[in-house]
C-alpha positions in Angstrom: -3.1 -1.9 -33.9 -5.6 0.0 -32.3 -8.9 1.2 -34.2 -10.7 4.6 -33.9 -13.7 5.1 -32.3 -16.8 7.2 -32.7 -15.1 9.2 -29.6 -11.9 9.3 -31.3 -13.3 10.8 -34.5 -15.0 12.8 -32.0 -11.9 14.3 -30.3 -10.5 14.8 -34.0 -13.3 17.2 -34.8 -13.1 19.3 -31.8 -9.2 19.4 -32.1 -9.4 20.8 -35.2 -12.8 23.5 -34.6 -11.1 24.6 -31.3 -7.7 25.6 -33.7 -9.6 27.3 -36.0 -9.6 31.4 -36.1 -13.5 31.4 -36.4 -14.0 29.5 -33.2 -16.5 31.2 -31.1 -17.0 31.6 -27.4 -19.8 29.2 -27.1 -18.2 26.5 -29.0 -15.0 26.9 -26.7 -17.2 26.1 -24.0 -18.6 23.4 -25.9 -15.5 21.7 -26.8 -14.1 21.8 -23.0 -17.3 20.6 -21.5 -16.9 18.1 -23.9 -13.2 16.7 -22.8 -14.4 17.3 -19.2 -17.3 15.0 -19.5 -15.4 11.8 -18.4 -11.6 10.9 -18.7 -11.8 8.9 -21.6 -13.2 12.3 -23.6 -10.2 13.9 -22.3 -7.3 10.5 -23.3 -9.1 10.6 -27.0 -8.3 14.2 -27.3 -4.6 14.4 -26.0 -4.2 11.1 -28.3 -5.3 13.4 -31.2 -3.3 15.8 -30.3 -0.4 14.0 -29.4 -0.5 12.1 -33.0 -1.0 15.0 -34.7 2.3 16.4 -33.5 3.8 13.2 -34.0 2.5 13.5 -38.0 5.9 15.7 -39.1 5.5 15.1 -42.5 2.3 17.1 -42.4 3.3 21.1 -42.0 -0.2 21.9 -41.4 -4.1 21.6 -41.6 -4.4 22.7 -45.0 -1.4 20.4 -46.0 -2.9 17.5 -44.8 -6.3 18.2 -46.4 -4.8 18.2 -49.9 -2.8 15.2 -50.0 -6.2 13.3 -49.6 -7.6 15.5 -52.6 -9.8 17.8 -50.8 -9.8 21.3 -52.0 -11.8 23.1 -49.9 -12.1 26.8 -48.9 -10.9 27.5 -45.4 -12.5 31.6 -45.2 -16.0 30.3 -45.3 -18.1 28.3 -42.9 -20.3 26.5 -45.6 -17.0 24.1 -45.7 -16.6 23.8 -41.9 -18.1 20.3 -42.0 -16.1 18.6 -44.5 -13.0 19.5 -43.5 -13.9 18.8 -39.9 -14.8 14.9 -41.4 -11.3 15.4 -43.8 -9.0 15.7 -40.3 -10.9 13.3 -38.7 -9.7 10.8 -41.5 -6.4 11.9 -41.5 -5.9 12.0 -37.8 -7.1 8.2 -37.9 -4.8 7.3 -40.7 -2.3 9.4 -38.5 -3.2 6.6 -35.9 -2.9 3.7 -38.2 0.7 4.8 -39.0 1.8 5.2 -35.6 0.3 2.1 -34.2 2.4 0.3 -36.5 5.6 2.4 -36.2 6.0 3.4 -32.6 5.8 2.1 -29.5 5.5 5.4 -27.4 1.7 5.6 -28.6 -0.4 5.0 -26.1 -2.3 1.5 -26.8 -5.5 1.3 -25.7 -8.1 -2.2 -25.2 -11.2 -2.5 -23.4 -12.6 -5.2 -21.3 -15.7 -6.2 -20.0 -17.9 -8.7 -18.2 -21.5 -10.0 -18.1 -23.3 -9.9 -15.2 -22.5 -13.1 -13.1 -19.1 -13.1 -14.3 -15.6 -13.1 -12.8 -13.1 -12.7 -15.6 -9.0 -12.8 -14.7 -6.8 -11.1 -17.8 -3.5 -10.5 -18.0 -2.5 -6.8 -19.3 0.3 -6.1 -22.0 2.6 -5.0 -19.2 2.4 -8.8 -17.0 0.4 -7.3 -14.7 -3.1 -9.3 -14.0 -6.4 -8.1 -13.0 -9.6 -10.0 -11.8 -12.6 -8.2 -13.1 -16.1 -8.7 -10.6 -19.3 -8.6 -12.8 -20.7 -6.5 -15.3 -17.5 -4.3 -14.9 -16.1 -2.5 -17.8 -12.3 -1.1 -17.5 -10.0 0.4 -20.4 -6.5 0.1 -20.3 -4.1 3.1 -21.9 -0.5 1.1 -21.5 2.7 3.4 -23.4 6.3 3.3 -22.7 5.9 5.6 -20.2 2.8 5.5 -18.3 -0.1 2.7 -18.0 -3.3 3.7 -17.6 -6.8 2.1 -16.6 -10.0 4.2 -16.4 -12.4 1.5 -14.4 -16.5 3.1 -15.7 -18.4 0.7 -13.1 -18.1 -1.9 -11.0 -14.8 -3.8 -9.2 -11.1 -4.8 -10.0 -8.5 -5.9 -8.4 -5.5 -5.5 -10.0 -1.8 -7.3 -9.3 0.5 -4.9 -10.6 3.9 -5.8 -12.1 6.3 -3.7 -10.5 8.5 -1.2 -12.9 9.2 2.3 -10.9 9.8 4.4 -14.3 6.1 3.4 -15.4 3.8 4.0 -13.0 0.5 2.0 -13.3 -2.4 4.9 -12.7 -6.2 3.4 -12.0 -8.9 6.1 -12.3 -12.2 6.6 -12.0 -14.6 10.2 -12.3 -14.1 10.1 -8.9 -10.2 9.9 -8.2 -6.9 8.4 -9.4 -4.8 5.5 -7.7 -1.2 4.8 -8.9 0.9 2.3 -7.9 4.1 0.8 -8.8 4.1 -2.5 -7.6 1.2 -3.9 -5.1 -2.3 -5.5 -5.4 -5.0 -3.5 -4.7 -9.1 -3.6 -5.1 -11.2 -1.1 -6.7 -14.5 -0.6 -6.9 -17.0 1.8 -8.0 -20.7 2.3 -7.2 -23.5 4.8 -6.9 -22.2 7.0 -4.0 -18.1 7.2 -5.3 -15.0 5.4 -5.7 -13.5 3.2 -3.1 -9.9 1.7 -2.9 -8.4 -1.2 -0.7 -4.5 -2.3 -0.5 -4.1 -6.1 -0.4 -0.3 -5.7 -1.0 2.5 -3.0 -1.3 1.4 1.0 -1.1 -0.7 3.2 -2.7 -1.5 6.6 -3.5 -5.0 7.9 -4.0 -6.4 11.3 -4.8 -8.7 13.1 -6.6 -8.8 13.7 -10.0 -7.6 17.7 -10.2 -6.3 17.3 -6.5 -2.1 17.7 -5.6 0.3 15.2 -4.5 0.5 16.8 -1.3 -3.5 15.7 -0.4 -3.4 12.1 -1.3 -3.8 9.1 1.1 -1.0 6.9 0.9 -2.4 3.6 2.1 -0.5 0.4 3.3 -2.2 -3.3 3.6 -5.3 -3.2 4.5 -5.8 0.2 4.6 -9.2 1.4 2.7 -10.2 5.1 1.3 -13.3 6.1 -0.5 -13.9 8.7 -2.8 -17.1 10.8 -2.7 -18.9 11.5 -6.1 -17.5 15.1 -6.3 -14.3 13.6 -5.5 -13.8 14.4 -1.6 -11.7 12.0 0.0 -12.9 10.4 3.1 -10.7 9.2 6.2 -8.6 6.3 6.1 -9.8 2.8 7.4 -8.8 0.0 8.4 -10.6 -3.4 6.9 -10.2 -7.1 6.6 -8.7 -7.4 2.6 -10.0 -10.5 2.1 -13.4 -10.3 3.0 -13.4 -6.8 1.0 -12.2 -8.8 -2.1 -14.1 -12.4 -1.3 -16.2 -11.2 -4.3 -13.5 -13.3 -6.4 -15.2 -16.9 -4.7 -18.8 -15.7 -4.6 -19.2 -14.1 -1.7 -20.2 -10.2 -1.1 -19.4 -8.7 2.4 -21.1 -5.7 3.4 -19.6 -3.7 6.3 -22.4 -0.6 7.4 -23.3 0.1 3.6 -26.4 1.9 1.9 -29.0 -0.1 0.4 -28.8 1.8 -2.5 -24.6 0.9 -3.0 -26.1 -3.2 -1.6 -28.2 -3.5 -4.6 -26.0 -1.9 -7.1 -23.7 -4.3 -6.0 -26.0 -7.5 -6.4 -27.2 -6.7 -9.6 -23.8 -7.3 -10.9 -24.5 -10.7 -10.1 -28.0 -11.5 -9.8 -29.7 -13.6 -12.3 -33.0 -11.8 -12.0 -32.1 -7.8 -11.7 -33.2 -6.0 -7.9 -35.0 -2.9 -8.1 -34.8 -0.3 -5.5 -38.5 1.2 -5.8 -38.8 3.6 -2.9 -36.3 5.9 -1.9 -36.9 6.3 2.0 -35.3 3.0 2.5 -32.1 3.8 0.1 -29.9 5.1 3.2 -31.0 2.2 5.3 -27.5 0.9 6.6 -26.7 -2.7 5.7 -24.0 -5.3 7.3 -23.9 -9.1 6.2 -22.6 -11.5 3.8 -24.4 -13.2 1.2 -23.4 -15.8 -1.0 -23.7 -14.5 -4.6 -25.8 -18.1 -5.8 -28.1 -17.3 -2.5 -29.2 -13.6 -3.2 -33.0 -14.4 -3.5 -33.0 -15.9 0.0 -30.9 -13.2 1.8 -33.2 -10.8 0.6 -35.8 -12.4 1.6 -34.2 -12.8 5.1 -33.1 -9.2 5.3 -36.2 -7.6 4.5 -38.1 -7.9 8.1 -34.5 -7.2 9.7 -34.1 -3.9 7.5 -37.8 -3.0 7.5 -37.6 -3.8 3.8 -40.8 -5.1 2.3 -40.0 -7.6 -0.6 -41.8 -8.4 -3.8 -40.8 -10.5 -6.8 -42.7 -10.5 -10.1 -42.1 -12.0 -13.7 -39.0 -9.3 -14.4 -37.5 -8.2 -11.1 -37.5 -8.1 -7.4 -38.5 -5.4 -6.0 -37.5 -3.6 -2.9 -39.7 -1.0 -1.2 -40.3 0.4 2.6 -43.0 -1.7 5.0 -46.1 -0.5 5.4 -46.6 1.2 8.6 -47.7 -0.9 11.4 -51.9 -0.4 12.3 
């Protein structure tokens, strides 16, 4: 069964005020920015919503309030509150009662990993994932649909093939569905970029149509940009791209800025990137993730990098210029 969260109870309250006749402008605004923030803001609310319908034996609002004993006045705002907090209890008991007695609702479970760790997990559906470090996905697996929303970091996922469930992975910068294939994914500071290991993929933005996806075969790589542009397709060597799995990170022409993002996720003593004229600076090479001290150390004459460790970090800033 799943349990609510402070997002769910969340989504419950702004359900309800966006319903309500007294709903102003500002708050409409308020309650869309709010579902817009990120998808899982937007999957909490349609599960709301979606439950509530499902809740038949409730007519309405009002009905639902008094068969938990509140009696409260709806004409007045100085009860806004309470009956805000009175829906989000009944939508969660809503949710208790179809976890148990449906399997169309959508079931959600998070998983996560330190940094340093590679983690493999098997979803509900037989499908398995490998999850890089410090990597946080959520999965969103119905009858008809599974879901993953990946937050940070890198997954590759081996998807068990069933055509009338499409397996969707997202991220703020794009979606990537797939029936049955393996495929990487990885998020960073600069966007959202997918590789095909196996089978074919799809990949667009978020809000964008069928009709401007990529459709990627083996080995085929796209990125996604922050605001969600997609770039041209590439070519690339899939294993190196997913080598992370045996403790090795390959770096084909990327920022410094994406480099170190990427080795904090598995560097015992965190990197900080403390000048932001060297960010851009283009990087190719491979570095063994038990070895990152050392390459960095190597690197920074070859990338005019100037390197510094102290008690907490190591620090990477620009060389002083040359007297």
């Amino acid at each position: 069964m799943n349990y609510p969260t402070a997002r769910d109870e969340k989504a419950a309250y702004w359900y309800l005020r966006l319903r309500d006749a007294d709903v102003t402008p500002e708050e409409i605004q308020e309650g869309l920015r709010w579902q817009r923030q990120c998808l899982e803001n937007q999957a909490a609310f349609d599960r709301v919503e979606a439950y509530w319908r499902a809740w038949s034996s409730v007519s309405d609002e009002r009905a639902m309030l008094d068969q938990i004993g509140f009696e409260r006045s709806w004409s007045t705002r100085k009860h806004w509150l309470a009956a805000a907090a009175a829906l989000a209890l009944a939508s969660i008991a809503a949710w208790f009662f179809l976890s148990w007695s449906s399997h169309n609702a959508p079931r959600s479970i998070e998983y996560t990993t330190m940094v340093g760790q590679v983690r493999t997990i098997t979803l509900q559906d037989g499908s398995e994932v490998v999850i890089g470090g410090a990597t946080s996905i959520r999965t969103s697996f119905s009858s008809n649909k599974r879901e993953v929303f990946l937050t940070e970091g890198e997954a590759l996922f081996r998807v068990k093939k069933n055509a009338a469930r499409p397996f969707v992975v997202a991220s703020a910068e794009g979606l990537a569905r797939a029936v049955g294939t393996a495929f990487d994914v990885h998020r960073g500071p600069e966007g959202t970029t997918v590789t095909v290991v196996d089978g074919l993929v799809d990949v667009r933005p978020p809000d964008g149509p069928e009709d401007r996806s990529a459709h990627l075969h083996p080995g085929d790589q796209v990125s996604l940009a922050l605001g969600g542009k997609l770039d041209q397709t590439r070519h690339v060597n899939a294993d190196e791209v997913t080598s992370w799995r045996t403790g090795r990170k390959v770096f084909i022409d990327e920022s410094l800025v994406s480099v170190v993002a990427d080795l904090n996720r598995y560097s015992a003593k965190p990197i900080a990137l403390a000048a932001t004229d060297v960010a851009g600076v283009r990087i190719t090479g491979t570095v063994k993730v038990d070895g990152i001290r050392a390459w960095l150390q190597a690197l920074g004459p070859l990338a005019g990098v100037n390197i510094t460790e102290n008690e907490h970090s190591i620090v990477l800033a620009g060389s002083p210029p040359k007297r």
